[in-house]
C-alpha positions as CSV (number, residue, x, y, z in Angstrom):
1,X,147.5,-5.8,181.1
2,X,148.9,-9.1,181.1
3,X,146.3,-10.7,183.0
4,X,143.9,-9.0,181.1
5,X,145.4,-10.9,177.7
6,X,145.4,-14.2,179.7
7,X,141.3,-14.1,180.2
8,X,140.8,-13.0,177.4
9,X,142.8,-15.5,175.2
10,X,141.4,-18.3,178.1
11,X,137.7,-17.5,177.2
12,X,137.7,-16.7,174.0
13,X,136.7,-20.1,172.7
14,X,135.2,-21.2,176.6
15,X,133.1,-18.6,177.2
16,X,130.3,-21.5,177.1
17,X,131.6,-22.3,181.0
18,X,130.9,-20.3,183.6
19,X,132.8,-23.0,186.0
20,X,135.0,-23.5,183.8
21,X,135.9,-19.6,184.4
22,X,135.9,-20.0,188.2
23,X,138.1,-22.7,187.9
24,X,141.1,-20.8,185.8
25,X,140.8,-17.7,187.8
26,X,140.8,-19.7,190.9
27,X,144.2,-21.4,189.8
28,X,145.4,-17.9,188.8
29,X,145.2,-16.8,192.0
30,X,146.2,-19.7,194.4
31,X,148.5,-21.8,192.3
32,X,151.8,-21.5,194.7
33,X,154.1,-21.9,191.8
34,X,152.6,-18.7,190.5
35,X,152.8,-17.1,193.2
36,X,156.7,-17.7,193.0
37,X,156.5,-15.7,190.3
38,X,155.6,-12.6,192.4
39,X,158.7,-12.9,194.5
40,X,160.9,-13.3,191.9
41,X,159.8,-10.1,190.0
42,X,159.4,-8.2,193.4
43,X,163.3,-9.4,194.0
44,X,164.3,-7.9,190.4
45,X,162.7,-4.4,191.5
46,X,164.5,-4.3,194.6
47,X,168.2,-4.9,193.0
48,X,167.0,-2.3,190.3
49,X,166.3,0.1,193.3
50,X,169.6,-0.9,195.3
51,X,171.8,-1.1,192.2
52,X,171.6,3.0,191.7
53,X,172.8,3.5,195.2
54,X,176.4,4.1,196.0
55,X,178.5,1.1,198.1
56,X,178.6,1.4,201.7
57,X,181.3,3.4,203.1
58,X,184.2,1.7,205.1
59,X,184.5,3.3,208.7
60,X,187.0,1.5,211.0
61,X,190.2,2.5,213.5
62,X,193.5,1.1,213.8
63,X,197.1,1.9,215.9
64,X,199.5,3.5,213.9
65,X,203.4,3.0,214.2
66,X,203.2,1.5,217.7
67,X,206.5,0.0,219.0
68,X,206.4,-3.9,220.4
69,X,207.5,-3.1,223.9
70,X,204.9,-0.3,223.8
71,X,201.7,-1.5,221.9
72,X,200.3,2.1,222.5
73,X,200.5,5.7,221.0
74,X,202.9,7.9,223.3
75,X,204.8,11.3,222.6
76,X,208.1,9.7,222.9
77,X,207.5,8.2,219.5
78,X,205.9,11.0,217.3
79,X,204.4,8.5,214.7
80,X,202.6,6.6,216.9
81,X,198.8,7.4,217.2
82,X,195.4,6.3,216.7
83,X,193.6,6.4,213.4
84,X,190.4,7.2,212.9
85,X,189.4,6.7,208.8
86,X,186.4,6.6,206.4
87,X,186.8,5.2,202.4
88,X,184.2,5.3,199.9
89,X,184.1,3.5,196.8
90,X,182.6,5.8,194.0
91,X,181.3,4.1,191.2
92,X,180.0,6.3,188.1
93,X,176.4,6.7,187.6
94,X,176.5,5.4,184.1
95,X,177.3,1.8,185.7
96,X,174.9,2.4,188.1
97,X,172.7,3.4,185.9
98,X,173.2,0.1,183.5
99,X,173.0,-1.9,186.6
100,X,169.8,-1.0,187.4
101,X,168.5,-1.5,183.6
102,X,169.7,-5.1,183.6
103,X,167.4,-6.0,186.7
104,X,164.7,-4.5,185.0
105,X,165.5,-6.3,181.9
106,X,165.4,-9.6,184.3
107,X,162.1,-8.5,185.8
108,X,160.7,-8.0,182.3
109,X,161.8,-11.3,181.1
110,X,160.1,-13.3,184.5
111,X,156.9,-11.6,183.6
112,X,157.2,-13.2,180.4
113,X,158.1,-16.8,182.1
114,X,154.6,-16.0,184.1
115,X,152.7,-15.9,181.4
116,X,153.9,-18.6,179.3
117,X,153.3,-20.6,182.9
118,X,149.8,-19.2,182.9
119,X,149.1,-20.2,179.2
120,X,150.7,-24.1,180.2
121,X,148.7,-24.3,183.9
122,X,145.0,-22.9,181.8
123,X,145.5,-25.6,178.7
124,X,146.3,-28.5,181.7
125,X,143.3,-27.5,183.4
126,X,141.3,-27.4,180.4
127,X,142.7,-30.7,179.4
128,X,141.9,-32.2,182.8
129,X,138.4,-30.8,182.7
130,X,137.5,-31.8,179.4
131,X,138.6,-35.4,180.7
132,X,136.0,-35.0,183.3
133,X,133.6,-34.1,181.3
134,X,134.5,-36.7,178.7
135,X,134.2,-39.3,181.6
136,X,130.2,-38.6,182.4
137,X,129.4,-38.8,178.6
138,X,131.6,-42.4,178.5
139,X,130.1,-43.9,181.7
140,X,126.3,-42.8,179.9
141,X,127.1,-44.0,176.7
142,X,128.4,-47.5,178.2
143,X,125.4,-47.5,180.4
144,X,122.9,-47.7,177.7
145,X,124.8,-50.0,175.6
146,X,124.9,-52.0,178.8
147,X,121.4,-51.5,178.6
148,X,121.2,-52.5,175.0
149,X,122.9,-55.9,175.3
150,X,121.1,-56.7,178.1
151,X,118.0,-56.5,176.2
152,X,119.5,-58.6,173.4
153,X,121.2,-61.3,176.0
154,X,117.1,-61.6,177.2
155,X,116.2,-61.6,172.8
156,X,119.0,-64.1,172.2
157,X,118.2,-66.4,175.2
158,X,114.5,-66.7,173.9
159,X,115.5,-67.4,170.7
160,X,118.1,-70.3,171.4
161,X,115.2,-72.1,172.7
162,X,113.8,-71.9,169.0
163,X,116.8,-72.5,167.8
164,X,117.1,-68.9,165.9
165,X,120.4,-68.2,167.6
166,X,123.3,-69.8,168.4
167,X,125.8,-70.3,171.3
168,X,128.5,-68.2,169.5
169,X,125.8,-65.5,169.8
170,X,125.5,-65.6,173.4
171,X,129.1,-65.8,173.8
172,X,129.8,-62.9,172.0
173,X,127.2,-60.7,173.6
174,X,128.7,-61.8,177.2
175,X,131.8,-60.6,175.8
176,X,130.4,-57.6,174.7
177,X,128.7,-57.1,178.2
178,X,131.9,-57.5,179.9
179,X,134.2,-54.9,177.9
180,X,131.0,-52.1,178.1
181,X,131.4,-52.8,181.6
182,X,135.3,-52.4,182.2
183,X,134.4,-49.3,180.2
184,X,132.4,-47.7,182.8
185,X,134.5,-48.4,185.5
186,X,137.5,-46.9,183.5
187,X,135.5,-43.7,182.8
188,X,134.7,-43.4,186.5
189,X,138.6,-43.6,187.4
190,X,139.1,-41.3,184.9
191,X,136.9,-38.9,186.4
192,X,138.2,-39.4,189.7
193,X,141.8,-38.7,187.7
194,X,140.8,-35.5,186.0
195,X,139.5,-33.8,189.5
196,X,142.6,-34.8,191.5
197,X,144.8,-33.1,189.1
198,X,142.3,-30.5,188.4
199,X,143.1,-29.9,192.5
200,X,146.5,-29.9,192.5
201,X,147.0,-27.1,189.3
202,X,144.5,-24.6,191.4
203,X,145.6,-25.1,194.4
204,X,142.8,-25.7,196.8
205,X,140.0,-28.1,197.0
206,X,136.9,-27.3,194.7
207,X,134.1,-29.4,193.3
208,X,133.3,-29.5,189.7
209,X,130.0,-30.0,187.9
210,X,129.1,-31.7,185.1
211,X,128.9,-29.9,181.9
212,X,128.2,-30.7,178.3
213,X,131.5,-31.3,176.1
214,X,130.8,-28.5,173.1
215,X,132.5,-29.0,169.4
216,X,134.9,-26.1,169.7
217,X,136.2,-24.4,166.8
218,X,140.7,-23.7,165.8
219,X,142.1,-20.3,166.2
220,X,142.4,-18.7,163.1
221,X,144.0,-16.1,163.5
222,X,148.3,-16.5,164.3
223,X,151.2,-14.6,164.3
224,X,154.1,-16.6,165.2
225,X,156.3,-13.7,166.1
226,X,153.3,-12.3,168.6
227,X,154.2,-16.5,170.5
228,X,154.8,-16.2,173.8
229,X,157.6,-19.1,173.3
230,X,158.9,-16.4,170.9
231,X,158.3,-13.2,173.4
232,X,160.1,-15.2,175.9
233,X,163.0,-15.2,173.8
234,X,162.9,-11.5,172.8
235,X,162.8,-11.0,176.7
236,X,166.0,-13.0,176.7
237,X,167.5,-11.4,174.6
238,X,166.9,-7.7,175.9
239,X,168.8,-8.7,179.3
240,X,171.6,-9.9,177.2
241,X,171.8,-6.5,175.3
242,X,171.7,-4.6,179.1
243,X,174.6,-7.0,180.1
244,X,176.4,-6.2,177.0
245,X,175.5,-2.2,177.1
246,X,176.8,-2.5,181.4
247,X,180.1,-4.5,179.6
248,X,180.8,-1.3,177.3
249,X,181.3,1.2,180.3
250,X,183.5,-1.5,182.2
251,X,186.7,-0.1,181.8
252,X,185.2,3.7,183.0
253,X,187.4,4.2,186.4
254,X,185.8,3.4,189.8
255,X,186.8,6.2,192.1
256,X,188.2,5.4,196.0
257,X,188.2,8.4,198.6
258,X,189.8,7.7,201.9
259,X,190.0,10.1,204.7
260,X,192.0,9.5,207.5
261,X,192.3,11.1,211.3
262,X,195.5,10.2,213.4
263,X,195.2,11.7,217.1
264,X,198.9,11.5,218.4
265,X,199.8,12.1,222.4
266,X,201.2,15.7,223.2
267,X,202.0,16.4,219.8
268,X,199.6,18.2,217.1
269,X,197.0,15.7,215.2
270,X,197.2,14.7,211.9
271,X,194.8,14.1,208.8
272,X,195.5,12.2,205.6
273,X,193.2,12.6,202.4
274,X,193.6,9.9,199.7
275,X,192.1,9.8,196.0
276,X,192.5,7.2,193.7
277,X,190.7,5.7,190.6
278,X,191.2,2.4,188.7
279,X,193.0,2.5,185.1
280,X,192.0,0.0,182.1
281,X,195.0,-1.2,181.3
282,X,194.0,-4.3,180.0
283,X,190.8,-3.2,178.5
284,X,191.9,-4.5,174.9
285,X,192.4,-7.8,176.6
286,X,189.7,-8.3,178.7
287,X,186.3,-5.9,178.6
288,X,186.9,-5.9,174.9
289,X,186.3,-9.6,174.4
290,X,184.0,-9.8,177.6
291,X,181.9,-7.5,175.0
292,X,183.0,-9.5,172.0
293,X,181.5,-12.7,174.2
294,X,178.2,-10.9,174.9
295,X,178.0,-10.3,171.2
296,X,178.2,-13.7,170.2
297,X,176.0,-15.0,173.1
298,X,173.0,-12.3,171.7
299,X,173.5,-13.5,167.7
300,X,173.2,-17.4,168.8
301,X,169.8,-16.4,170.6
302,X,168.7,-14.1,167.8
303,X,169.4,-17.4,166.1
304,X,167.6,-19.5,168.2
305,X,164.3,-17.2,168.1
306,X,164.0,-17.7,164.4
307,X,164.1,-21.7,164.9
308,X,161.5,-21.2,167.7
309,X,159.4,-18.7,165.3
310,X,159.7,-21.7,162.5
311,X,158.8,-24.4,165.1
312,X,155.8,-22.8,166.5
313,X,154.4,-21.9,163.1
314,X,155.0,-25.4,162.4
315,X,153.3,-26.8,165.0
316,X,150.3,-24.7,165.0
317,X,149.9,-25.5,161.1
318,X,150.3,-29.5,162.3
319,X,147.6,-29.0,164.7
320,X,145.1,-27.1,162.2
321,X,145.7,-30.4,159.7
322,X,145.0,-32.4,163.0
323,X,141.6,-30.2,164.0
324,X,140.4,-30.4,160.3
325,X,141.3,-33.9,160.3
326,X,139.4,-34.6,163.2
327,X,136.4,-32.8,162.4
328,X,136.1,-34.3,159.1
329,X,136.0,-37.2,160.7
330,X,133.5,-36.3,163.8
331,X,131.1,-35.5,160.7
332,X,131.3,-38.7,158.7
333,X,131.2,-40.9,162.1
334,X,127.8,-38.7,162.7
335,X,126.1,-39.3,159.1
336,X,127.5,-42.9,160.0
337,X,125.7,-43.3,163.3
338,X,122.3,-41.9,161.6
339,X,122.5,-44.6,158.8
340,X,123.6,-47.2,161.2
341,X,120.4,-46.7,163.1
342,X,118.5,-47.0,160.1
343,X,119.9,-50.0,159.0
344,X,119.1,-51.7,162.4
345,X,116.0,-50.3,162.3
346,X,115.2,-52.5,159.3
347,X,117.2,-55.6,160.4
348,X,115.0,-55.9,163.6
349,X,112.2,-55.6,161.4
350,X,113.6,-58.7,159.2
351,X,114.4,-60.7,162.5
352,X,110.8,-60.6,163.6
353,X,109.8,-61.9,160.5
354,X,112.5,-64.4,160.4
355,X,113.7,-62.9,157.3
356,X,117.0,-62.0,158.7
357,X,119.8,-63.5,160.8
358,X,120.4,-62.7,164.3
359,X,123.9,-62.5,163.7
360,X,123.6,-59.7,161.2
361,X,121.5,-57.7,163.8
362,X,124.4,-58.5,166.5
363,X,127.0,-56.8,164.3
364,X,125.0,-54.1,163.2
365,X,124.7,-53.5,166.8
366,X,128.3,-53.9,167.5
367,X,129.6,-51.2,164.7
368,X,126.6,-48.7,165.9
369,X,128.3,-48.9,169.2
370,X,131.7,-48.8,168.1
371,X,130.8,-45.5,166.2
372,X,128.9,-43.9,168.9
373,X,132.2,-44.5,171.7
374,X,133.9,-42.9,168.5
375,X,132.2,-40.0,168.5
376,X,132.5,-38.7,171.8
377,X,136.0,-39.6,172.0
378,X,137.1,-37.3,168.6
379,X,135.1,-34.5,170.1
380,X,137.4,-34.9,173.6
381,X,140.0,-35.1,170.8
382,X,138.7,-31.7,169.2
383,X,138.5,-29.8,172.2
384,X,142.4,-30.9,173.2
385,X,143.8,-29.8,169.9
386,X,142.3,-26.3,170.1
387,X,143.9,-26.3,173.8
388,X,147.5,-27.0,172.2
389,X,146.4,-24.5,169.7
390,X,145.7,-21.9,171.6
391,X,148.9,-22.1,174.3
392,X,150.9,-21.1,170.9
393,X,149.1,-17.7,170.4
């Protein structure tokens, strides 16, 4: 069931990726941290199971009464002899019982730290694949502005001869060319970045295709009570009440049988039978307050929850103000880039005709490719927000 919710909550806003699918099922399964997981909740089921069983018994043999001079049983000395013996410790089923609930209380509350590590391992992975996908649309972007002040480098360097540009001009588009080429090689690192961690969080070596980078849209629907920060919690919380319901049946008595068979030389054998059972004597004094302790220990994380409820609502209405933010501005930088074409459109129109300068074409050009590196970096933005946003659900 819970691995069911996981897939479901991964794809429900990625269902656009097929790879992307592969890759988060492939981590799910070969990730070896968790895989930890596994053991530790197949640990918890085995102390539930050897919690309800009894202690072992106690078998052992011992001499009895034996004089120094003669370190042996004989009939000369009638309590001399060799003892046989068996003693059980019986404890009530009702501690047994409680016992048992804690570890399943444990095993309940690791299933819930596996999840909340799935939900942190998928929005790394998406946040590393989004980067490598980011990194293809950067290194193209900065290729064809490359390609675009290469062009005007050629324009410019006719034009000086007429004396239509300037120096200045050809410095600044050398400049230009330079930072649109660190660019590209950053984007390639990047890439190279994005896969080696993508590696590491699955677990075994893959390859990755390229993909288009969509505009993805913000969870709108939230409870912040249904958090898995906040289930965590509740899990928490649930083994403290087992510990403080196994607390309350502290003081019931633990029972000791002991049987006992002393075989004596010449003379008849002899058995012993023991019983005995433990008295709370200081129960106002200890498993009183030990249940006092538990109390207080449950209201401070009771306490805690509700901060954790008030953060996580907190943060996922932050992160909605961010998204809309974002988009708002995605949208305007887009109407931007349409009219900024427009405009150079008409200023090269002007510069043939010498009706323009070339400087005013040069930082036309400049804020077109300002706004276009803009774009695709608040769509990467986009896409990392609704990952934050959707670890919270």
């Amino acid at each position: 069931m819970v691995r069911l919710l996981i897939i479901v909550l991964t794809f429900i806003y990625f269902s656009y990726s097929q790879q992307l699918a592969q890759i988060i099922n492939l981590a799910l399964e070969n990730n070896p941290t968790l895989k930890s997981y596994e053991n530790l909740i197949r640990s918890k089921e085995l102390r539930s199971e050897y919690k309800l069983s009894l202690p072992n018994p106690v078998v052992g043999f011992a001499l009895q009464s034996v004089e120094l001079e003669y370190p042996f049983p004989r009939a000369s000395n009638p309590m001399s002899g060799l003892a046989l013996f068996i003693s059980q410790k019986y404890v009530l089923g009702e501690k047994r019982k409680k016992d048992s609930q804690i570890a399943e209380k444990w095993k309940e509350k690791i299933k819930k730290d596996k999840e909340l590590f799935e939900r942190r391992l998928i929005r790394r992975i998406k946040e590393n694949y989004f980067d490598f996908q980011y990194s293809f649309l950067l290194e193209d972007l900065s290729k064809s502005i490359k390609r675009e002040i290469e062009d005007l480098l050629d324009v410019s360097e006719e034009h000086y001869i007429y004396d239509r540009t300037n120096l200045s001009d050809l410095i600044f588009l050398k400049v230009e060319l330079k930072k649109i080429e660190e660019s590209i090689v950053f984007s390639r690192r990047l890439r190279e970045k994005s896969l080696a961690n993508i590696k590491a969080l699955v677990g075994v070596d893959i390859e990755v295709e390229r993909e288009d980078l969509p505009l993805l849209k913000f969870p709108e629907t939230f409870n912040p009570s249904k958090s898995i920060f906040v289930r965590v919690i509740e899990k928490e919380i649930e083994v403290l009440k087992a510990e403080e319901d196994r607390l309350k049946v502290e003081h019931l008595p633990d029972i000791y049988l002991t049987g006992a068979y002393l075989v004596r030389p010449d003379i008849p054998d002899l058995i012993t039978l023991k019983a005995g059972f433990t008295i709370p004597l200081w129960y106002e004094k200890k498993e009183k307050l030990m249940v006092m302790e538990k109390r207080e220990d449950i209201r401070a994380k009771i306490s805690y929850m509700e901060g954790i409820k008030l953060e996580v609502e907190g943060e996922y209405e932050a992160l909605k103000a961010i998204y809309l933010s974002l988009r708002e501005m995605y949208d305007l930088v887009r109407k931007e880039i349409e009219e900024k074409k427009k405009e150079i459109e008409s200023l090269n129109v002007a510069f043939i005709y010498e009706k323009e300068d070339f400087r005013e074409l040069l930082r036309a050009y400049r804020e077109l490719w300002k706004l276009k590196l803009r774009e695709i970096k608040l769509l990467l933005d986009i896409s990392k927000v609704v990952v934050k946003a959707e670890e919270l659900l």
